[in-house]
N, C-alpha and C positions, 0 to 999 in steps of 0.2 A: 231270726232268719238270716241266711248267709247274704250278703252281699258280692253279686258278680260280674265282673269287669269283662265286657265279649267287644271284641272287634267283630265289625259287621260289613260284608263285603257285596257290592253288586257290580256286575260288570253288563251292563242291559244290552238289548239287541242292537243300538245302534255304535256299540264299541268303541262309544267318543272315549271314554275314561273311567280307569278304573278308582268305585268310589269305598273311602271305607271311614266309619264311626266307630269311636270306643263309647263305647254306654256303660250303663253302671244301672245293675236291676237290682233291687229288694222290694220282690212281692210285685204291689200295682206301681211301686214307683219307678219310673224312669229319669235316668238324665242321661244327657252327651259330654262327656268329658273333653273330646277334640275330634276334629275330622281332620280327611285330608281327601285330595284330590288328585290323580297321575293321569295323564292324556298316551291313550295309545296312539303307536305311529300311522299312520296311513295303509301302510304296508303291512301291518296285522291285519286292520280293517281289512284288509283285499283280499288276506289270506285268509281268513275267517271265514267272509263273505263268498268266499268259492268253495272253503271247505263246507259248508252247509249246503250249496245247491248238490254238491257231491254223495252226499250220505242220507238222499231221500231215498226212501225204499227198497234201502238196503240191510239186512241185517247186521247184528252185534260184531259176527266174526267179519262181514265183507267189508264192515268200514275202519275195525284194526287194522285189515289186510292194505287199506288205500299206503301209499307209498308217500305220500304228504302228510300222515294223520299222525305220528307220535312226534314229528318234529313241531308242526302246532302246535300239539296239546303240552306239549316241553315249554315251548316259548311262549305262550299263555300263563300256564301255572306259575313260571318263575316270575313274570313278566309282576299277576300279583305277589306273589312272596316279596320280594324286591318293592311292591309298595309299603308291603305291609313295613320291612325294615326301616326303610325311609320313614315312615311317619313314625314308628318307633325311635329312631333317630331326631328326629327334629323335634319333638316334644320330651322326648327326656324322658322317656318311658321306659321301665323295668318290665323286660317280657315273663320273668319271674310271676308279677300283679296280676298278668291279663290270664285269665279263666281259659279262656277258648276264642276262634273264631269261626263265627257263622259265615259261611261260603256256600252261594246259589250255583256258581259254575256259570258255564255260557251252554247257553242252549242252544240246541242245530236244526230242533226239528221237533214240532208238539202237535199230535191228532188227536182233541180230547175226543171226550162222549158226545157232545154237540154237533161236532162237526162227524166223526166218524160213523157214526150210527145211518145218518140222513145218507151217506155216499154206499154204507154197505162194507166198511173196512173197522180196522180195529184200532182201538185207542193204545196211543203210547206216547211215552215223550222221551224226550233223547237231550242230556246234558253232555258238558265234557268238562273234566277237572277233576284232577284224582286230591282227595282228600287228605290221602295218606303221604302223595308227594310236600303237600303243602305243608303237611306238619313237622315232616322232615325239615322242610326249608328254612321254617321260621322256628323252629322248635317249640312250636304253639298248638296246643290240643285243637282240632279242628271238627265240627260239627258240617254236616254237609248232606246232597241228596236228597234236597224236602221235598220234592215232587212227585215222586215214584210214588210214595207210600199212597196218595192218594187214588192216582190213574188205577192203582193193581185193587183197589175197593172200588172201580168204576165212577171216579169221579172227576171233576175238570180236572185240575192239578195247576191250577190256573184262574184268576190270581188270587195269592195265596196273604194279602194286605188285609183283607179284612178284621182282624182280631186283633191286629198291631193296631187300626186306624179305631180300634174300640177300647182299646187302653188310652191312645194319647186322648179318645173324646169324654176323658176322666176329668184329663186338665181344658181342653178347649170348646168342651160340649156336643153334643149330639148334633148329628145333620148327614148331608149325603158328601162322602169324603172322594175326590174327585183327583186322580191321578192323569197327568199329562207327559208321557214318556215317549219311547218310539211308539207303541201302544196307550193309549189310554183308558182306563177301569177306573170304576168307582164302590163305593162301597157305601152302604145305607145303615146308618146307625142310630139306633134311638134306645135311649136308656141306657146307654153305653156297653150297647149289644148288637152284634154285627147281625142285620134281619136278611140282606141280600147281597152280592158281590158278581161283579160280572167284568168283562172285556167291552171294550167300546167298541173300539176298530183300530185302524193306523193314525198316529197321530205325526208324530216328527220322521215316522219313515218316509212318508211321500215328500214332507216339505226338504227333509235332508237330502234323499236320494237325486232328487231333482238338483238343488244346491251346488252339490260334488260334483253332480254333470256337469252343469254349465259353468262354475267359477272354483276358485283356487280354497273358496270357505267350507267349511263344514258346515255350517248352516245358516241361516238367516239371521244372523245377531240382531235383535233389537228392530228387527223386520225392515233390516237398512235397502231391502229391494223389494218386498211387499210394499210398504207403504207407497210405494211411488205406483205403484197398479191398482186396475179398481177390480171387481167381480165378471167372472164370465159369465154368466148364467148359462149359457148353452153348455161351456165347457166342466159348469157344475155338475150339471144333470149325467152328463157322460162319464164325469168319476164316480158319482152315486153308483151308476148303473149297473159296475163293474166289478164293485163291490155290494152289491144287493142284497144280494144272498144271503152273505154274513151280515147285514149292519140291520135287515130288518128280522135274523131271527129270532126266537125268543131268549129271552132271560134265565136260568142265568149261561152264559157261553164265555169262551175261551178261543185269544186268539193269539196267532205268532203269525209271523215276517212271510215264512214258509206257503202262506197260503193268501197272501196278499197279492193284490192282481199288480205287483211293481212296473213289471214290463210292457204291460198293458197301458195302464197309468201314465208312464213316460212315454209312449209311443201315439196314445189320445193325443196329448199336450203337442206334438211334434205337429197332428195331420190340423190340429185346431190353429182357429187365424188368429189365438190370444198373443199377444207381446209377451216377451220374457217378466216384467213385472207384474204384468196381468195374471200369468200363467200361476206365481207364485205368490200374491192373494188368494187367486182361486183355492191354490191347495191350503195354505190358509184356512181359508175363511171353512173347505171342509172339515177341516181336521176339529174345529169347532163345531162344525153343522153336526156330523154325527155324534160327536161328545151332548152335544144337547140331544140331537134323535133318539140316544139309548135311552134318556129318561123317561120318552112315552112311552119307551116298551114296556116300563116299571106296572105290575096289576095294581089292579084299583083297589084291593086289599090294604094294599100299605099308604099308610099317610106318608104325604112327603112334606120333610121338614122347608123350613124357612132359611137353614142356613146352610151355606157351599162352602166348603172347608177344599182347597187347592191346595195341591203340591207337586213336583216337579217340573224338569226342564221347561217344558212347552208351554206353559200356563206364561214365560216371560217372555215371552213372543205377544208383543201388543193387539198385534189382528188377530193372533189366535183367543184370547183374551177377552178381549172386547167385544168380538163377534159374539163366542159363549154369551157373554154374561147380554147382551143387545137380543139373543133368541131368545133370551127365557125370558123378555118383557114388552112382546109386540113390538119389537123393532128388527131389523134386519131380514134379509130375503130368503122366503120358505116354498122348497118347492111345490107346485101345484098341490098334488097330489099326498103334502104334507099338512095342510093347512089344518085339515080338524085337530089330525094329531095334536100340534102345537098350540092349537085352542083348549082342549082337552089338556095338555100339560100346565097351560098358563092359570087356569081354572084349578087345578091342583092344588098348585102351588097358594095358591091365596092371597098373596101378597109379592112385592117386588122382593126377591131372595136377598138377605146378606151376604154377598158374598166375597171374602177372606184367604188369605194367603196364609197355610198355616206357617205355625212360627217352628214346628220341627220340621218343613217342609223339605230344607236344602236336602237331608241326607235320609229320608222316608225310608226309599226303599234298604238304601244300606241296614239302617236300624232295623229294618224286617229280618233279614237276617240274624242279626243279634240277637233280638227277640227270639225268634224261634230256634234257637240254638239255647236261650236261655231257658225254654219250655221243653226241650229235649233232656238239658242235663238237669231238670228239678222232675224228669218221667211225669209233665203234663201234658194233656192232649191240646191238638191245635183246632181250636173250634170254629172252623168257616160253618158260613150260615146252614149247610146241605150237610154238613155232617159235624158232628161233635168227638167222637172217640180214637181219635187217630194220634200217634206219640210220631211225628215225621223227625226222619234225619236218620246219618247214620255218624257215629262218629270214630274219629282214627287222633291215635297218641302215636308221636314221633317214634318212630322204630326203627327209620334206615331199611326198611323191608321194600318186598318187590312192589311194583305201583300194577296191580290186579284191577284199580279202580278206576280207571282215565273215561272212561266210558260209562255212562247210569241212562241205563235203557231199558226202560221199564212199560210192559204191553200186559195186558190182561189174557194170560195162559188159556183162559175157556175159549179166548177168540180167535186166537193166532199162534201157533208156538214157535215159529220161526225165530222168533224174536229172544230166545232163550237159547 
């Protein structure tokens, strides 16, 4: 069987840095040959962050037509190419060797079935990053676009970890594989088979956004202004509330930035009598509260393992951390009204959980990329737990051609056709 060398690229929603992995697949085997890491500037961030509130509910042609949208989507994609070379550069890499790179895009706007159905609107999701520029850029075959393929078979499209997190639990075992990002999801795997896969809620977007607001960081390093604040409980119950909707419904669901009560969120904290360090515990200590809530959503169907396999940014956030792993063992503050829940989960569980940082954790998501770029070019299907037959991706070889592709917006035709 061939051996294939994919750069893996993500650039997540809170657009701290673009991350990117070279892996090396044959078959079930995986390794990382080298990673690398580029911090966008501020000033993308800002520019991103407005182009996204811009292009809600707008169609395919209205948001070409915006007068900001090709010079982003320009300084974006170059922005990765220019990683990509750098790390080609500094490790002494033959782009000749590498096979392809896996590229998710930045996403501006996601309505799956979960949420779209419950409002009466139609599912879609909305990437930006043309494929075909990239390859041009780098002169590297690019595999790209995995989300569509899913939404237009009426599915989350969202998140799409699961199957990656059931290959590495080849090497590091079965258990519930628990991602801590600007979003947090998890994935359940037993047998080194993904059984369920879901969205949590917000995880580093509330702690970051707040951050940005009030000081010169991008976020809580090492919870250098958390730790000095304790719990709000009033001002807990008020960000739960706010987020309701989403965080108690069921499984499996799908979430983005787009539909997060942000301004809400920061304007509670404003009218509440919490301190500045207090205020950011609180967000804290939730960003863990409902990372554990999802798991009582888990049916009773499924055994839940013993073991919590971690990875990404948030999970190194101590309060965020600690607090988790304090929920899942009768310790830590549970709202009222959550109490059986969390008896009922603790009772599940059966034991005090292992819980582990994984060792491919640093560049997860990147490596999902690779992977499914590497399941695209061997024509296999991407098997999340709700569906099995799907070959996602679309892929583009350097050609110097027109970039048709900047935009992957993809809506379910029976529902909506605007969107086409």
């Amino acid at each position: 069987m061939k051996t294939y060398r994919i750069i893996g690229i993500m650039t997540g929603n809170s657009m701290d840095a673009i991350d990117l992995v070279l892996s090396e697949f044959n078959g079930a085997q995986i390794k990382d040959i080298c990673a690398f890491s580029k911090p966008f500037s501020k000033k993308m961030q800002q520019k991103t962050a407005n182009l996204r509130l811009k292009v809600k509910n707008k169609n395919k042609a209205e948001i070409l037509r915006l007068p900001e949208f090709k010079a982003i989507h320009d300084e974006y994609v170059k922005s990765v190419a220019n990683a990509v070379l750098e790390m080609c550069a500094f490790y002494h890499l033959d782009k000749a060797d590498i096979d392809a790179i896996g590229f998710h895009g930045k996403t501006l706007d996601h309505n799956p079935p979960s949420k779209a159905f419950k409002e009466g609107s139609q599912p879609y999701t909305l990437q930006i990053g043309s494929g075909k520029m990239l390859a041009d850029l780098t002169g590297i075959k690019v595999v790209y676009d995995f989300r569509s393929a899913f939404i237009l078979q009426g599915f989350e499209g969202a998140p799409l970890i699961a199957p990656h997190n059931a290959r590495i639990a080849l090497i590091e075992g079965d258990g519930i594989y628990y991602n801590a990002g600007n979003t947090s999801n998890f994935a359940l795997i037993k047998n080194a088979q993904a059984l369920l896969s879901a969205d949590a809620g917000p995880c580093n977007e509330y702690i970051d956004s707040f951050i940005r607001k009030k000081t010169d960081d991008s976020c809580d390093f090492d919870a250098k202004y958390g730790k000095n604040g304790k719990l709000d409980k009033k001002l807990l119950m008020r960000l739960f509330d706010l987020d309701r909707d989403y965080y108690e419904a069921g499984l499996p669901k799908s979430g983005d930035p787009q539909y997060y009560h942000l301004s809400d969120v920061l304007e509670a904290i404003e009218q509440s009598d919490a301190c500045f360090e207090d205020a950011v515990f609180t967000l804290e200590y939730l960003a863990a509260y409902t990372a554990a809530f999802a798991l009582t959503l888990i049916e009773e169907r499924f055994d839940l393992p013993s073991n919590i396999v971690l990875f990404g940014g948030g999970w190194k956030n101590p309060i965020v951390r600690e607090s988790f792993e304090n929920l899942l063992v009768f310790q830590g503050y549970v709202l009222p009204e959550h109490q059986s829940r969390f008896e009922v989960l603790r009772r599940r569980l059966k034991q005090r959980p292992a819980i582990k940082y994984s060792a491919f954790g640093q560049m997860m998501e990147a490596r999902l990329m690779a992977d499914m770029a590497y399941f695209k070019l061997m024509g296999m299907p991407w098997k999340l737990p709700e569906v099995k037959t799907i070959i996602a991706g679309r892929i583009a070889n350097p050609q110097n051609g027109a970039y048709d592709d900047m935009l992957s917006l993809a809506a379910k035709t029976e529902i909506l056709e605007k969107y086409h």
